[in-house]
C-alpha positions as CSV (number, residue, x, y, z in Angstrom):
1,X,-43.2,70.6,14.6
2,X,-39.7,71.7,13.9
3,X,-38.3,68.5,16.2
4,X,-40.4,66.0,13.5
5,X,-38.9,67.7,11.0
6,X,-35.5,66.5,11.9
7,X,-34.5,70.5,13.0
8,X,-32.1,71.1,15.5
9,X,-34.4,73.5,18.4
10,X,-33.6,75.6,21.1
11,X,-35.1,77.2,23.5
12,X,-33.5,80.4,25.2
13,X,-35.7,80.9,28.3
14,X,-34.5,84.6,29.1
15,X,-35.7,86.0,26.1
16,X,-38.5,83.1,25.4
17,X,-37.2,82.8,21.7
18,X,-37.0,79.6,20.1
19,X,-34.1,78.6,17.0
20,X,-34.8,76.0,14.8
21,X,-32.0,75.0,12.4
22,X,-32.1,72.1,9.6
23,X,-30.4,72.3,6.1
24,X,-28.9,75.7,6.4
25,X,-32.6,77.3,6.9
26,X,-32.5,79.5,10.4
27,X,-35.6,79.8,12.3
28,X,-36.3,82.3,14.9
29,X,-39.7,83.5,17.2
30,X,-40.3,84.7,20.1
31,X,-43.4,83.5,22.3
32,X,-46.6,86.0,22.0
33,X,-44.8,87.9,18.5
34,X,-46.4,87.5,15.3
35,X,-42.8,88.3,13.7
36,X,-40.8,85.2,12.7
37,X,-37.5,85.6,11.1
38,X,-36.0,83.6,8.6
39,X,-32.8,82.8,7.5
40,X,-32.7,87.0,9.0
41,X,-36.0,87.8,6.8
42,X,-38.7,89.1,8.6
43,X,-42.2,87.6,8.2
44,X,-45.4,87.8,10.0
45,X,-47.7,84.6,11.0
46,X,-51.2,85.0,11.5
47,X,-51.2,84.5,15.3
48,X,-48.5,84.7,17.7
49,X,-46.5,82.1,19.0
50,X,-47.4,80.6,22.5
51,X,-46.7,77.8,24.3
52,X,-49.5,75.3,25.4
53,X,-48.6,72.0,27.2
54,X,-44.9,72.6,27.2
55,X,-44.7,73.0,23.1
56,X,-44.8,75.4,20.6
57,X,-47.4,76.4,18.6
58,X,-47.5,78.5,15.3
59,X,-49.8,78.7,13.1
């Protein structure tokens, strides 16, 4: 989602935390956490972020 949106991703395999960066809005999550940060505010999705098929989902 964040690559149609025109954001800049990355993926850091060590910690398996994803960045997404577009417009001065920071992104961060972390695969299987339901915490999501940001620009450095915490907020809480409704299910936990996995991968499936090689993407990222949140919902």
């Amino acid at each position: 989602m964040f690559e149609k949106l025109g954001a800049t991703v990355k993926w850091h395999q060590n910690t398996q935390t994803i960045t997404a960066e577009k417009e001065g809005i920071l992104v961060w999550l972390k695969l299987g956490s339901k915490n999501v940060l940001v620009n450095n505010e915490s907020k809480t999705i409704d299910v936990p972020a996995q991968a499936i098929n090689g993407r990222t989902l949140v919902l």
